[in-house]
C-alpha positions in Angstrom: 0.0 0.0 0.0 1.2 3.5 -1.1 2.5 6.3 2.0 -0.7 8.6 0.8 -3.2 5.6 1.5 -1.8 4.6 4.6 -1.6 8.3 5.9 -5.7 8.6 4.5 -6.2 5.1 6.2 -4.6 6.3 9.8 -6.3 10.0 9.7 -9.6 7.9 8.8 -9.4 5.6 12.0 -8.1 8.7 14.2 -11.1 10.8 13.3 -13.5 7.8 14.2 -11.9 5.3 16.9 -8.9 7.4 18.1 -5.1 7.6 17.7 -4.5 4.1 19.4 -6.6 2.0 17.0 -4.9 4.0 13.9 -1.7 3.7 15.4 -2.2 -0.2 15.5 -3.9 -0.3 12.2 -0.8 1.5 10.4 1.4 -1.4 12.1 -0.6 -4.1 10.5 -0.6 -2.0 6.9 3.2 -2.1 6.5 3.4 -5.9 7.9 0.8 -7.5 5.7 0.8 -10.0 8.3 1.6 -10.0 11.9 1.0 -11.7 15.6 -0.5 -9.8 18.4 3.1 -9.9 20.5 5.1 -8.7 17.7 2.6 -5.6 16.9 2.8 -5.0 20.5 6.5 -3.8 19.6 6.2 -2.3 16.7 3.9 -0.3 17.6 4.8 0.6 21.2 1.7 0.1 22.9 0.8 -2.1 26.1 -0.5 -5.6 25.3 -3.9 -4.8 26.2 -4.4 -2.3 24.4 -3.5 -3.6 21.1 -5.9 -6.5 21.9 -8.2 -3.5 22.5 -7.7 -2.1 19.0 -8.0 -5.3 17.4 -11.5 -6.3 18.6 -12.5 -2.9 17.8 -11.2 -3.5 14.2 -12.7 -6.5 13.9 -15.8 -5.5 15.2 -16.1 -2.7 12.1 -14.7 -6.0 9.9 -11.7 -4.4 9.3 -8.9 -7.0 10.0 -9.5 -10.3 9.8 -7.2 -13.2 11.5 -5.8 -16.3 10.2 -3.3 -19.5 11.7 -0.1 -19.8 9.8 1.9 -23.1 9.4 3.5 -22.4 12.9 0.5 -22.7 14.6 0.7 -18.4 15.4 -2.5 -16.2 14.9 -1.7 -13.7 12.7 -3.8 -10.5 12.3 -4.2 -8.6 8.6 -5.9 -5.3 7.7 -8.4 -4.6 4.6 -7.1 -0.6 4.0 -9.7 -1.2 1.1 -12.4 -1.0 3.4 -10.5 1.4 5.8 -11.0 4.0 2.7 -14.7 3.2 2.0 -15.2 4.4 5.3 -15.4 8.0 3.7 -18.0 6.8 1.6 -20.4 5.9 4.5 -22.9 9.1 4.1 -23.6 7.8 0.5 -24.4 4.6 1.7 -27.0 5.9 4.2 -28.8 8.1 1.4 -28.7 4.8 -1.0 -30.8 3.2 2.0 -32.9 6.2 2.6 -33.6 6.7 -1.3 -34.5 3.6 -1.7 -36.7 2.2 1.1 -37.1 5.2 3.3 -36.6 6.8 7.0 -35.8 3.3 8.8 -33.8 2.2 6.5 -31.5 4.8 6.4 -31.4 4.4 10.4 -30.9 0.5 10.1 -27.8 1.0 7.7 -26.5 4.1 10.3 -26.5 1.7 13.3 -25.0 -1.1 11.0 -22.2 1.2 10.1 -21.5 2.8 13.4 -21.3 -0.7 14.9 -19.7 -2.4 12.5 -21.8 -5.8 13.5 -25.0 -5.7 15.4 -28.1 -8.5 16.0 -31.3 -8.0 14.5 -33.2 -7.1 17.8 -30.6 -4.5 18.6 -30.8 -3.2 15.1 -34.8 -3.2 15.4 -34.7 -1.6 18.6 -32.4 1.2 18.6 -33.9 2.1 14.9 -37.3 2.4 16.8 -35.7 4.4 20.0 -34.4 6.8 17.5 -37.6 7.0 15.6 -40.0 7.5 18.2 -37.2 10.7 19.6 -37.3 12.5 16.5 -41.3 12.2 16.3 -41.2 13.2 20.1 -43.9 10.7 21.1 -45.8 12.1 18.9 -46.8 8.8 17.4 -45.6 4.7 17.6 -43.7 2.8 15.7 -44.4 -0.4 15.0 -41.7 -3.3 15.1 -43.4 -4.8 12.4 -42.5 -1.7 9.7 -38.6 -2.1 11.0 -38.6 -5.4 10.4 -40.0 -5.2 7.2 -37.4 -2.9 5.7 -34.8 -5.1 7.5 -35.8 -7.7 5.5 -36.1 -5.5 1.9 -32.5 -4.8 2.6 -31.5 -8.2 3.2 -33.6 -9.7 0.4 -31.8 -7.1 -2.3 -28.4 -8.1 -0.6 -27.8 -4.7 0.8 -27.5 -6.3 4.2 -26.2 -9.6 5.0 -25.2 -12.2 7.7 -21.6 -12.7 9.7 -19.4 -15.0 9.8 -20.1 -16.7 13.2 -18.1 -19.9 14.6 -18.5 -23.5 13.0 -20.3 -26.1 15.1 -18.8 -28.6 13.2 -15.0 -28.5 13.9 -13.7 -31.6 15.3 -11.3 -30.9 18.2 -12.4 -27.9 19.4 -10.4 -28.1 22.8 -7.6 -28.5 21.0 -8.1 -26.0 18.4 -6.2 -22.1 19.1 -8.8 -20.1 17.0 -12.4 -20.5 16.1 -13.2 -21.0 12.5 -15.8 -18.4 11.3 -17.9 -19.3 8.1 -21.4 -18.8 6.5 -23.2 -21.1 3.7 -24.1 -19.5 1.3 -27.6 -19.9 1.5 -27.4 -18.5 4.7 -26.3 -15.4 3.8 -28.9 -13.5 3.0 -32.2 -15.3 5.0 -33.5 -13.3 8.0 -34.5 -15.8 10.7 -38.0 -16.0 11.8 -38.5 -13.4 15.1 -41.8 -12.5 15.9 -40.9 -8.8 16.3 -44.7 -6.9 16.8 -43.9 -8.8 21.0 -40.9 -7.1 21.5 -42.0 -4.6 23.8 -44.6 -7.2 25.7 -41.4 -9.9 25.7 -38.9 -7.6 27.1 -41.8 -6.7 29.8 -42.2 -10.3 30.8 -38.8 -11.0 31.1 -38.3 -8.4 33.6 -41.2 -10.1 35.4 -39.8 -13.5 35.4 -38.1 -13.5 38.7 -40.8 -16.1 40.4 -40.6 -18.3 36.9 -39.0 -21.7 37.7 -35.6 -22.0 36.6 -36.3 -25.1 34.0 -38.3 -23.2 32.5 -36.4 -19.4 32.3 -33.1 -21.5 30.8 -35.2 -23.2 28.2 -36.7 -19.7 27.1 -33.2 -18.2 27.2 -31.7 -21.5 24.9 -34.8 -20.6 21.9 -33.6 -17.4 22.0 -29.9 -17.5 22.3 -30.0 -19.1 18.4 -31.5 -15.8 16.9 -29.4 -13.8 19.2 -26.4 -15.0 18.3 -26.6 -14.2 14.5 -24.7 -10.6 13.7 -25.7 -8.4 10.5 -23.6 -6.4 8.8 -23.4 -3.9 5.2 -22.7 -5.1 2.1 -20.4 -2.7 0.6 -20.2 -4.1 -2.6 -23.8 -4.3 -3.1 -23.8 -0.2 -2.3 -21.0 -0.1 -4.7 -22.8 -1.9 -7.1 -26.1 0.5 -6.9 -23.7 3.7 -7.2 -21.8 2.6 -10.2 -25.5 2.1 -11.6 -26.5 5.6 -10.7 -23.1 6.6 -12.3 -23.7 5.1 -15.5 -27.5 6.6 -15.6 -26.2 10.3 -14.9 -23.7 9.4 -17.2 -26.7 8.4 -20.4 -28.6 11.2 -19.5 -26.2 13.9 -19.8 -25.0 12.3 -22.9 -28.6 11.7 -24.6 -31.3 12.3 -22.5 -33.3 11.3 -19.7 -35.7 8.6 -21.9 -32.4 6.9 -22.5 -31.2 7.1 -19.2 -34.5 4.9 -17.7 -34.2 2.7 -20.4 -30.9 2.0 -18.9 -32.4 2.2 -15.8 -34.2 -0.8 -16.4 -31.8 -2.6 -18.1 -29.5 -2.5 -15.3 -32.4 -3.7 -12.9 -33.0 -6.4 -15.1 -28.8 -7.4 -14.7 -29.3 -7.4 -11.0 -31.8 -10.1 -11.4 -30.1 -12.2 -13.9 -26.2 -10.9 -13.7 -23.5 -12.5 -11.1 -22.1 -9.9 -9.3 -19.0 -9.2 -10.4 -19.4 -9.9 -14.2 -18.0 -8.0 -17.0 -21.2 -8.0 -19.2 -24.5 -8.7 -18.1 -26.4 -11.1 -19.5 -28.9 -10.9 -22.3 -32.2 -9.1 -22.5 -34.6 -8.3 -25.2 -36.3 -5.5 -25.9 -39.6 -7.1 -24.2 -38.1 -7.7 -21.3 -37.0 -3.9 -21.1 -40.1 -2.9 -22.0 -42.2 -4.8 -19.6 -39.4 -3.6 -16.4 -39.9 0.0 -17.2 -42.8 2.2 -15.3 -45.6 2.8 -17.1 -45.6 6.2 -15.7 -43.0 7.5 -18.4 -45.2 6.5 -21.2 -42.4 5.1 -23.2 -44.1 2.7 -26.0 -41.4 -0.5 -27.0 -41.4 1.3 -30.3 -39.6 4.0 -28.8 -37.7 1.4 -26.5 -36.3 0.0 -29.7 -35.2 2.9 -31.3 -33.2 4.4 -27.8 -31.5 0.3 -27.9 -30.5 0.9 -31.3 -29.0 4.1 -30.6 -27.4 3.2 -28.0 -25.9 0.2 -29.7 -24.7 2.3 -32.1 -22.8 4.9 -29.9 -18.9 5.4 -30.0 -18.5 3.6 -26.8 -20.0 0.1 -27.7 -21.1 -0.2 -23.9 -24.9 -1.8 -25.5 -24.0 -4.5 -28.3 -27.0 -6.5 -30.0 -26.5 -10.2 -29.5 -29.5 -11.6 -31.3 -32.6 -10.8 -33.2 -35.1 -13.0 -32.0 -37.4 -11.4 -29.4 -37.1 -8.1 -31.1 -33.3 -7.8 -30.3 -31.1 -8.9 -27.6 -28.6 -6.7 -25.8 -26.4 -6.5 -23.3 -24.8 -4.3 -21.1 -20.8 -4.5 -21.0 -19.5 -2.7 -17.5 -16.1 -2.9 -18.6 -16.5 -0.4 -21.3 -18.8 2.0 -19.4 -16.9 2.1 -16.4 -13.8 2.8 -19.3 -15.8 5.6 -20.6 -16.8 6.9 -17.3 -12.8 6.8 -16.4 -11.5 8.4 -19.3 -14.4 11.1 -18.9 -12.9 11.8 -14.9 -8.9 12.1 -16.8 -9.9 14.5 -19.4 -11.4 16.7 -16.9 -8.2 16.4 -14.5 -6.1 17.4 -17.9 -8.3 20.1 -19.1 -8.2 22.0 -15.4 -4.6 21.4 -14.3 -3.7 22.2 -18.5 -5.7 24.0 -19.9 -7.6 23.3 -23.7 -4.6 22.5 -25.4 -3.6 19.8 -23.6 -6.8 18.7 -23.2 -7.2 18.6 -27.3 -3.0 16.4 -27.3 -4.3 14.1 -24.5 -7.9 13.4 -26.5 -5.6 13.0 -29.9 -3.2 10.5 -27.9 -6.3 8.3 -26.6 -7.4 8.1 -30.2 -4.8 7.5 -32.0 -3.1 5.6 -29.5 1.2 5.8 -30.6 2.4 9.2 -32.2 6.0 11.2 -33.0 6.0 15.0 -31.8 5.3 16.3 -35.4 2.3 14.2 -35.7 1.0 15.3 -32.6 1.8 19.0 -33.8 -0.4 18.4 -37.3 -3.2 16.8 -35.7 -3.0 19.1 -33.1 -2.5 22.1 -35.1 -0.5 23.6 -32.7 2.7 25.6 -33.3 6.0 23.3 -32.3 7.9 24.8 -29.9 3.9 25.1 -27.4 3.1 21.9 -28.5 6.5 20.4 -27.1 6.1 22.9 -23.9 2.9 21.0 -23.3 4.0 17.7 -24.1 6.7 17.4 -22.1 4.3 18.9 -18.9 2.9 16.7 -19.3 5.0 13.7 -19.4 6.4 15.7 -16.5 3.4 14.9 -14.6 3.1 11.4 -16.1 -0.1 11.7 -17.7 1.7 10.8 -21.0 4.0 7.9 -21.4 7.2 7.8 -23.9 8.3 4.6 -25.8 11.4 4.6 -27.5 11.0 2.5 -30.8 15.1 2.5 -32.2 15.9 1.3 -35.5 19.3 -0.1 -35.3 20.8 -1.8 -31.9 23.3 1.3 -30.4 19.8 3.2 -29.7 21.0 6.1 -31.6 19.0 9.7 -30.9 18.8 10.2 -34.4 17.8 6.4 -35.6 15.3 6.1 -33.1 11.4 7.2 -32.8 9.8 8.9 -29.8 6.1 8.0 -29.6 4.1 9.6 -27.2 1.0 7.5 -25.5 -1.4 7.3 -22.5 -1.6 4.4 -20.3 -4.8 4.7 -18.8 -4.1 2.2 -16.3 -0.8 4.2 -15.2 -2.5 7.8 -15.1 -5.7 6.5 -13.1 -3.1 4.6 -10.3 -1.3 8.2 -10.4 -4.8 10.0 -9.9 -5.5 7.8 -7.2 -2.6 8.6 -5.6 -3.0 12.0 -5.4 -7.3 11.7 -4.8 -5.8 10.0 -1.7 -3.4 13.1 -0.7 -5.8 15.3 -1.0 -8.3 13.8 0.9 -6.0 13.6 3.5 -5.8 17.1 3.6 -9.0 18.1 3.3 -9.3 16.2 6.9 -6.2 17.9 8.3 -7.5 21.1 7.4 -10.7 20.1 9.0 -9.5 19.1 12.5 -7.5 22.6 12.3 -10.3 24.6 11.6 -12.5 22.3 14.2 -9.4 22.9 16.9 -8.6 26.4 16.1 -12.6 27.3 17.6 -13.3 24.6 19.9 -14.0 27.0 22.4 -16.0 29.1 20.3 -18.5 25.9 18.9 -18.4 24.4 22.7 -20.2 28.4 23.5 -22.7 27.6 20.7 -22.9 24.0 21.8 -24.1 25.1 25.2 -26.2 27.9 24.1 -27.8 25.8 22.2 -28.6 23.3 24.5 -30.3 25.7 26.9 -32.7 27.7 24.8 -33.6 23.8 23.7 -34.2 22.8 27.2 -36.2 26.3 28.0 -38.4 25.3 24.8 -39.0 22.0 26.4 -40.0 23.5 29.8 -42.3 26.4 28.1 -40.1 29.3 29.4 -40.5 33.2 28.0 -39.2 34.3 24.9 -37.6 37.0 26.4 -35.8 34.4 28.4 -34.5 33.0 25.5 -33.9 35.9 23.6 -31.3 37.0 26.4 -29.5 33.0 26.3 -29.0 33.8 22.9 -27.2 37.2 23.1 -24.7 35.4 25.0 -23.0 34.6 21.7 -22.1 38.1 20.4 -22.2 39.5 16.8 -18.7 38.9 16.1 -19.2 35.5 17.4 -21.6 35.0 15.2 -19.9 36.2 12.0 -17.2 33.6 12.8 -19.4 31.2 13.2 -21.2 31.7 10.0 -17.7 31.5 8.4 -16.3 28.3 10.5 -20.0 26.6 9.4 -19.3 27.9 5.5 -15.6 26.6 5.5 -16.5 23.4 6.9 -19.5 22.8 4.5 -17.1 23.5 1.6 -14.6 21.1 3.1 -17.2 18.2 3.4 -18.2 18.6 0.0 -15.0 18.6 -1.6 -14.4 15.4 0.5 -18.0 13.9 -1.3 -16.6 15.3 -4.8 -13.4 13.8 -4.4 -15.1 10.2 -2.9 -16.8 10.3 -6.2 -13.8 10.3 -8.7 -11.6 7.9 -6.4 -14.9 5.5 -6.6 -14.9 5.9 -10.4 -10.9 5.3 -10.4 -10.9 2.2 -8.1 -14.2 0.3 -10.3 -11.8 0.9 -13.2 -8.9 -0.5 -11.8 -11.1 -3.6 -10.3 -12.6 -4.1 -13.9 -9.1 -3.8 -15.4 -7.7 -6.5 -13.3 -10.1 -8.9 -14.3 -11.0 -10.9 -17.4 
């Protein structure tokens, strides 16, 4: 892992779980693998509280731990998933988009737990749902567990790892061995959830119950208890890179285009394996029939968007078949290329300007070309179209391949084509998405420390004129809380709130194009 990702990954876990757990985190980065006593030293810490730091890693299903042929438990660290940690608010709004309020809140608690059971999930999402209605009105257990199980059943949520049963020798064995079947890991077990008040009631009641009896009750329970829930982040990942490539359509074509994408890429959830290059075949029919009736799109019209969209420059629709009215599929390879290329050119047209936008555009379509070329096609003068050039080879957004016609490598027997490795530029991109993004959260925790004392003022301020709303208390009364914080105060305030909003949305912006850069890379990897 590169310095900028480990320095992201260790300002991530400060910011959330503190300097101890990032401290121990950035140990287990550079070692790949390592045992607890040997982190112990790297790292400097006491022994307990690097086993401290570890379950709380594990319990956010950040390190995982394995037995190596000495018989030693050795610890390692997914920094992938230590950097999707920035992506969590787009997560929640998926959840919220999609099935509503409770969802959003079951995801939240998921995420801010790392692993929780379903009846801790279903009541803390109903504890926070009844505050922000203020008692107002009840909510059932039954609605909870009903968007539970929509995000389970769409793979948004799924089940742990938990300890096998079935290993042999378990006194002997050093380490439990965690798995899930398959077909386990996405069914919600049966709780009758609409009781869970009335249960929790009769518990507290059961002091004169026979003891038989109370440990039976606790055994038929202690099987649902025991099963943990936790996010699927590729199934998120999945769901954005479909929203990319519908914003994508739209902006290119038009919005009628865009839901017949839509629905071809709901139709590739159904029938698709997750993770495939191209998705599998649909007709025209089946489109049709998947799309809402409420944009009055006839399959005439359906069939005229496929074919155009077949027929684009990008090739990311290709007609398979004709029977059914046409076949197509989907190939997220090329789109995710597209979407890629469309992140660079923007990176080269602000940090270069148009004239090295129009080189780097002539490069990617031509592929291999000599500095004159480049200066015809370009129709640039020679001495600024070498200036540009060579900044950018500087910067390594263009690649040189020496092509020499006799052995010595002679200057003037040789030819100097210029390229773009798009694989090369979107790993250097990456790179520096990460640097950045570590800045942007230095320069946050500066701005946050520079007026703590200030925000702590609001804080409390704040929390008194709430409290005097609560008890009905004069607006007068209020009116003088609130002048504690002064006009100038205030202005600063104002401009602390602004900076920090424009911080956190660079932060979102910049999540966006290192999402676009890492699906490429993942696609690219695979064939």
């Amino acid at each position: 892992m590169s310095s900028s990702a480990t320095r992201l990954c260790f300002l991530i876990l400060k910011e959330r779980y503190g300097e101890v757990v990032a401290s121990v985190a950035c140990c287990l980065a550079k070692k790949n693998y390592c045992p607890l006593r040997m982190l112990s030293q790297d790292s400097g810490l006491k022994l307990d509280q690097v086993k401290k730091a570890l379950c709380t890693l594990i319990q956010h299903n950040l390190v995982t731990f394995q037995q190596n042929k000495k018989g030693f438990i050795e610890y390692v660290i997914h920094a992938e998933k230590v950097l999707q940690q920035t992506r969590f608010p787009r997560y929640i709004y998926c959840a919220k988009t999609l099935y509503g309020d409770p969802a959003e809140l079951i995801i939240e608690e998921l995420l801010q737990h790392g692993q929780m059971t379903l009846e801790k999930v279903v009541q803390r999402t109903i504890d926070r749902l009844t505050e922000a209605m203020e008692g107002k009105q009840n909510v059932s257990s039954t609605l909870v567990k009903e968007k539970f199980v929509n995000l389970v059943q769409t793979h948004f949520v799924q089940r742990c790892t938990s300890p096998d049963g079935n290993v042999e020798n378990k006194e002997v064995a050093s380490m439990p061995v965690l798995s899930v079947s398959p077909e386990e890991l996405y069914v919600v077990p049966k709780m009758e959830l609409d009781g869970f008040e009335s249960r929790k009631r009769k518990r507290s009641g059961e002091g004169s119950e026979a003891a038989s009896k109370r440990i039976k009750t606790d055994e038929s329970e202690s099987s649902e208890s025991s099963i943990f829930w936790r996010v699927n982040v590729s199934r998120f990942h999945q769901y954005l890179r479909d929203q990319a490539i519908v914003q994508a359509v739209a902006s290119k074509i038009d919005k009628n285009a865009a839901e017949v994408v839509r629905a071809m890429l709901r139709l590739s959830e159904v029938k698709t394996d997750e993770g495939a290059l191209v998705a599998s075949a649909m007709t025209v029919t089946e489109v049709f029939q998947n799309l809402p009736r409420e944009f009055g799109i006839s399959k005439q019209t359906i069939e005229q968007y496929m074919k155009l969209l077949s027929e684009d420059s990008s090739e990311f629709v290709s007609k398979v078949s004709d029977s059914g009215g046409g076949m197509y599929v989907i190939n997220f390879k090329k789109l995710i290329t597209v979407l890629c290329r469309a992140h660079i050119e923007s990176a080269v047209q602000e940090r270069f300007g148009s004239k090295c936008f129009r080189i780097f555009r002539l490069l990617l379509m031509k592929k291999n070309l000599e500095q004159k070329q480049i200066e015809e096609y370009a129709m640039i003068p020679s001495k600024e179209a070498k200036e540009l050039l060579y900044r950018m080879f500087e910067e390594k957004f263009v690649s040189l391949t020496e092509v020499p016609k006799t052995p010595d490598h002679a200057p003037s027997r040789t030819f100097y084509l210029f390229s773009v490795n798009i694989n090369q530029v979107s790993r250097m991109l990456l790179e520096r998405c990460y640097q950045a993004c570590g800045n942007l959260i230095i320069r946050r925790e500066h701005e946050t420390k520079e007026n703590r004392r200030l925000l702590d003022k609001q804080q409390r301020v704040d929390a008194i004129t709430a409290s005097m709303e609560q008890s009905g208390a004069d607006p007068s009364q209020k009116e003088e809380i609130e002048q504690m914080i002064t006009p100038p105060e205030k202005a600063q305030l104002t401009k602390i709130k602004h900076m920090t909003n424009k911080i956190e949305h660079s932060e979102l912006q910049l999540d966006d194009t290192i999402f676009i850069l890492q699906t490429y890379l993942q696609y690219a990897h695979m064939k």
